[in-house]
C-alpha positions in Angstrom: -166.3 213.3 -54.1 -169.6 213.0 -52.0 -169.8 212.3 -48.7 -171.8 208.5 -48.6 -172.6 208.7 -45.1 -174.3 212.4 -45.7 -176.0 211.3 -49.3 -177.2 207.8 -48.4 -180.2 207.2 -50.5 -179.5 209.9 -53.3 -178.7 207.1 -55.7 -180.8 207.0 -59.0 -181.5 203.1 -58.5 -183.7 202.0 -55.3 -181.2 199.3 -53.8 -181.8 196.0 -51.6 -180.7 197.3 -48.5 -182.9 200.4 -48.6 -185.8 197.8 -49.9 -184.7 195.9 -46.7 -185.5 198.6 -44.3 -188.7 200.1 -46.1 -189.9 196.8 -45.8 -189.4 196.2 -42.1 -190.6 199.9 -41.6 -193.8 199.3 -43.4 -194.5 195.9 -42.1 -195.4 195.2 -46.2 -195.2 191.9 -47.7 -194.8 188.2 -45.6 -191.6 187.6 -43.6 -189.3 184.7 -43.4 -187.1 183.2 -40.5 -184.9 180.3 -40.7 -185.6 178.7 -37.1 -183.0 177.7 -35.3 -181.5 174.3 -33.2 -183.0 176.4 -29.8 -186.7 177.3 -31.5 -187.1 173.2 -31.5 -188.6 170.9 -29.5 -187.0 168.0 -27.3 -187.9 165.1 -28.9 -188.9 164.2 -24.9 -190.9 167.2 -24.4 -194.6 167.7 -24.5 -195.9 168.9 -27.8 -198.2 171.4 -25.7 -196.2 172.6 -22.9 -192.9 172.3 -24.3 -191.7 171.3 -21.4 -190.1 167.8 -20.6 -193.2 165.2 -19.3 -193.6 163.6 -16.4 -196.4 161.0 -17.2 -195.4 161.3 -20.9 -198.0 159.2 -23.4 -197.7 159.2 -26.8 -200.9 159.1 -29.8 -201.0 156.1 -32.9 -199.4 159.1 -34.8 -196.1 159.0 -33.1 -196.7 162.5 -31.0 -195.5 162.8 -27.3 -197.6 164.8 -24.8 -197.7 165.0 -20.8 -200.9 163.2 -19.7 -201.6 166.2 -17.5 -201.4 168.6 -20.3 -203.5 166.5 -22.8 -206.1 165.7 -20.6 -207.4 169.5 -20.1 -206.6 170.1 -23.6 -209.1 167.0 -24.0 -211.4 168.9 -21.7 -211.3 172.2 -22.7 -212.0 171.1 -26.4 -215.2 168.7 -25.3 -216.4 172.4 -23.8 -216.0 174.6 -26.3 -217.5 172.3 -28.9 -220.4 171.8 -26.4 -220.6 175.3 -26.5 -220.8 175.9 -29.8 -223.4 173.4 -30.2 -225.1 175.1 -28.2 -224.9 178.5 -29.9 -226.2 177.1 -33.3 -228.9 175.4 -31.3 -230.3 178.5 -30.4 -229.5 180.4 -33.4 -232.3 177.9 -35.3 -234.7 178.4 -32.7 -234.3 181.7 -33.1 -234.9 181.9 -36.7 -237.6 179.6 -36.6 -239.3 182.0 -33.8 -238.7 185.0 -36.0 -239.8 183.3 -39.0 -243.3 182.3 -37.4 -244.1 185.4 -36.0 -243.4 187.1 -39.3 -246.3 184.5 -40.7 -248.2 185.0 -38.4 -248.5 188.4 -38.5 -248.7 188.3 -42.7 -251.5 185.8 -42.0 -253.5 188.5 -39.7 -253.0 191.2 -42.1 -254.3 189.4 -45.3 -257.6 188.5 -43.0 -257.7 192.0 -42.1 -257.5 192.7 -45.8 -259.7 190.2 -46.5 -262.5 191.1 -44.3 -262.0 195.0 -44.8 -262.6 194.1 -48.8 -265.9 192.0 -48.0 -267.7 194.8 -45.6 -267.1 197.2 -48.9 -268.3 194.9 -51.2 -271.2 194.5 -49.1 -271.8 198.2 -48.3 -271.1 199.0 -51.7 -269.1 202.3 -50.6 -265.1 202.7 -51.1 -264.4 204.9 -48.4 -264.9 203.9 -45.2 -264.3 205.2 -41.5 -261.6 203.0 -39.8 -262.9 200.8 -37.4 -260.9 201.0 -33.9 -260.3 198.2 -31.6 -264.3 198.1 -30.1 -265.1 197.0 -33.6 -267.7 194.0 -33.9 -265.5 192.5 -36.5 -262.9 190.5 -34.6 -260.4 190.3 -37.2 -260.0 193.6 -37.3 -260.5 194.2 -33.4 -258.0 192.0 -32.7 -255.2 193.9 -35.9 -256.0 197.5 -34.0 -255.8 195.8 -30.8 -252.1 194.6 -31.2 -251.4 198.2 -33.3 -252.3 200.1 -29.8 -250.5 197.9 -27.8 -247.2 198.4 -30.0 -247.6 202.3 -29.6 -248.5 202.7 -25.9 -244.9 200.9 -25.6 -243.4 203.1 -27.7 -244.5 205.7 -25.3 -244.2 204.1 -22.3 -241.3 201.8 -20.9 -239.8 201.7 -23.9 -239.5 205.5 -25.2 -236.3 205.5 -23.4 -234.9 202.9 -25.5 -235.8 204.7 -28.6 -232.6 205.5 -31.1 -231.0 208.7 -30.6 -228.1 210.5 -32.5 -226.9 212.3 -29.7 -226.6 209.3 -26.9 -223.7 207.2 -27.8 -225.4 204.3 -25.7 -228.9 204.9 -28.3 -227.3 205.0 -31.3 -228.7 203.1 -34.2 -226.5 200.3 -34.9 -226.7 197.3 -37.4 -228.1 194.2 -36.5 -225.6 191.8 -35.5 -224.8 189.4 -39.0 -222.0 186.9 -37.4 -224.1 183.8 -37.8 -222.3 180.7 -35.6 -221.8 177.3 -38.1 -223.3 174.3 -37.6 -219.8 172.1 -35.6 -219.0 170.1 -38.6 -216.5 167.7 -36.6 -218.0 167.1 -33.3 -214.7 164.8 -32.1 -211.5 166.3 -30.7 -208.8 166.7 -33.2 -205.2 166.2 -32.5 -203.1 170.0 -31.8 -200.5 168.8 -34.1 -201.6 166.6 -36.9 -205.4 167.5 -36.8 -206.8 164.2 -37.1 -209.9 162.8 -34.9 -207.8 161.7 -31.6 -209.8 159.9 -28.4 -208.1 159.9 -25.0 -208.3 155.7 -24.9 -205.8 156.1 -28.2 -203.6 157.3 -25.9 -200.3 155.6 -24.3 -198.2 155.5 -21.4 -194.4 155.8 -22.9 -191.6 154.5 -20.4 -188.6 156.3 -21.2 -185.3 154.4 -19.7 -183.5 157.0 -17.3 -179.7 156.9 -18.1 -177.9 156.3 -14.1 -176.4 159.0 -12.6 -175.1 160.0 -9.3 -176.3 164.0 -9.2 -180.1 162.3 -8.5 -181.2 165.6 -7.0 -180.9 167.7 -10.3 -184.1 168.0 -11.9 -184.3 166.1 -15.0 -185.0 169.9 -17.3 -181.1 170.5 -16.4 -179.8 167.3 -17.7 -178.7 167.7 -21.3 -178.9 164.0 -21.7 -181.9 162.5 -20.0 -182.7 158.8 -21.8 -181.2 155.7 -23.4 -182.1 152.9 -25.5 -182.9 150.2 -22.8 -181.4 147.4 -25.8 -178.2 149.3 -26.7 -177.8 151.9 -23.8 -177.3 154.3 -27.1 -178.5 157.9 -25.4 -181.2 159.1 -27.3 -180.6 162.7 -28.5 -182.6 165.1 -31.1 -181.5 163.3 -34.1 -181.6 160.2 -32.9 -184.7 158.2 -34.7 -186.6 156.1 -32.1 -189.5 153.7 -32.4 -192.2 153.0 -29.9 -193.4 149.7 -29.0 -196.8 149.2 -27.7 -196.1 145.5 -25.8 -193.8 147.3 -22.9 -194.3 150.4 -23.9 -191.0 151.3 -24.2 -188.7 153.7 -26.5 -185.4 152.3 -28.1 -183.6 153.3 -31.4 -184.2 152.2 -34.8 -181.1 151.0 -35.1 -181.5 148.6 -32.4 -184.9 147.3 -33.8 -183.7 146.9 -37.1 -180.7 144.3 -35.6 -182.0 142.6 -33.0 -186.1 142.8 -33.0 -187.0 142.9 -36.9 -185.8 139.5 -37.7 -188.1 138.1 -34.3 -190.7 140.4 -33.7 -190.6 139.2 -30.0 -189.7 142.5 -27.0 -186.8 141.9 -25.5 -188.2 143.4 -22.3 -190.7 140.9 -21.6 -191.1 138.5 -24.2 -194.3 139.0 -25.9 -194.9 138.9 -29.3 -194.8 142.0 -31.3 -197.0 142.7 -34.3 -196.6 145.4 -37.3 -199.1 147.6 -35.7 -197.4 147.3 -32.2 -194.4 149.8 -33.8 -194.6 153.2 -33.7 -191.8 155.9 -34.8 -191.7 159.0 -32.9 -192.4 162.2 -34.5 -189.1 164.3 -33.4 -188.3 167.6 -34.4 -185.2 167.4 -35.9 -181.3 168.5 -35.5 -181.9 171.6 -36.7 -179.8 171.0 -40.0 -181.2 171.5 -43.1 -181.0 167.4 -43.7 -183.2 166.4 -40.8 -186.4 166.4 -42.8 -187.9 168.8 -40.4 -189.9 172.1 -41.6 -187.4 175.2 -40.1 -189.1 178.0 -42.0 -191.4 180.4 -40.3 -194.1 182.6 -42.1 -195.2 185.6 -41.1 -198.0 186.5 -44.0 -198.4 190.5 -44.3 -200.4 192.4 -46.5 -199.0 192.6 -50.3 -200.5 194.4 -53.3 -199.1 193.2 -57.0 -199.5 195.8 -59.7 -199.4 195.8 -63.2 
């Protein structure tokens, strides 16, 4: 009998496992993780920092952030699409610059061609001496005018800028074809959903501290942090929570369902609460395959289908 551990990979068929490891060898084809309870984030926690908020506010889509956090998001976002305004600005004025000078100088060549055509006509002779800049005929002055100009810089400041083979630094190169698009959305989009967001749509969110005596641990080492102000239920990851825009406080679902649907009046101070006043936060799940949460992670890697 042959020894397996010496022979591995002599069989006749190409098995999974050796599939398996080609695969992660070769980096070919997408890969596929099942994320787990740890990869989430607290339902609590900023959506950009991932860290629990301290002046947490909350968008009309149900998405926590820290106000800190959002606001230079906010500002960095207002630059850069400033920015690229900016770049497209100047790209147009660029091509119109070029496109001009190209007219103009197809417009001083037909009148050079024009004029050179008329003098023959009128000396009746085909051949004739070329005309240099001191010409009387200031069409054609002015063409060999801007002709010895462009030479006497090619020898002068700018012979050292000439393209050569052998200086890495005066190679030729292509001209540079990354043109920048005109900003079609000129509003700052939310980092999660994508939608148009402004910073007046935002939210303060007053989460209801649960009491305890250890007041000096910071609240990123509690495990349970929150309650439902109505119930005193704690609010955990799977726990589905509403927000409501009169006190701007979070409770459970459970508890509006039973004691705020039937009134629409906050318990908390009174007011009246309308359909649009209601917001459900956008958690991120148990982890377990029920939560309705998406826990698969792509990888995309190159792939080639033959046949």
């Amino acid at each position: 009998m042959t020894r397996h551990g010496k022979n591995s990979g002599n069989s006749g068929v190409y098995s999974y496992s050796e599939r398996s490891i080609d695969k992660k060898q070769s980096a070919y084809g997408s890969k596929q993780l099942r994320l787990g309870k740890d990869s989430l984030n607290g339902f609590d926690c900023c959506n950009l920092t991932f860290q629990p908020c301290q002046n947490p506010v909350i968008t009309p889509e149900g998405i926590i952030f820290d106000k800190t956090a959002i606001t230079l998001y906010f500002e960095q976002q207002m630059k850069k699409i400033k920015r690229n305004l900016q770049l497209y600005e100047k790209q147009a004025a660029d091509a119109d610059t070029i496109k001009n000078e190209d007219s103009d100088k197809k417009t001083s060549t037909e009148l050079y061609e024009k004029s050179k055509s008329l003098s023959e006509e009128k000396s009746g002779s085909k051949s004739r001496k070329r005309t240099h800049a001191d010409s009387d005929d200031e069409t054609e002055s002015k063409f060999y005018k801007k002709e010895e100009v462009n030479i006497s810089n090619i020898e002068g400041a700018n012979k050292t800028k000439l393209p050569s083979f052998w200086c890495a630094e005066l190679a030729p190169s292509a001209k540079e074809t990354s043109t920048v698009q005109k900003p079609t959305v000129q509003k700052v989009l939310c980092p999660i959903t994508g939608s148009p967001l402004k910073f007046k749509q935002l939210m303060d969110v007053k989460f209801t501290s649960i009491s305890d005596n250890n007041k000096k641990q910071h609240i990123a080492g509690k495990k349970d942090r929150y309650m439902c102000p109505i119930s005193h239920d704690v609010l955990t990851q799977s726990t589905k929570c509403v927000y409501l825009k009169t006190s701007g406080s979070v409770i459970t679902k459970e508890a509006f369902e039973k004691t705020i649907r039937k009134d629409m009046v906050d318990p908390i101070n009174g007011k009246k609460i309308k359909p649009n006043d209601i917001i459900e936060l956008k958690g991120s799940g148990s982890g377990y395959s029920g939560s309705s949460s998406n826990l698969q992670a792509i990888v995309h890697g190159p792939i080639m289908q033959a046949g």
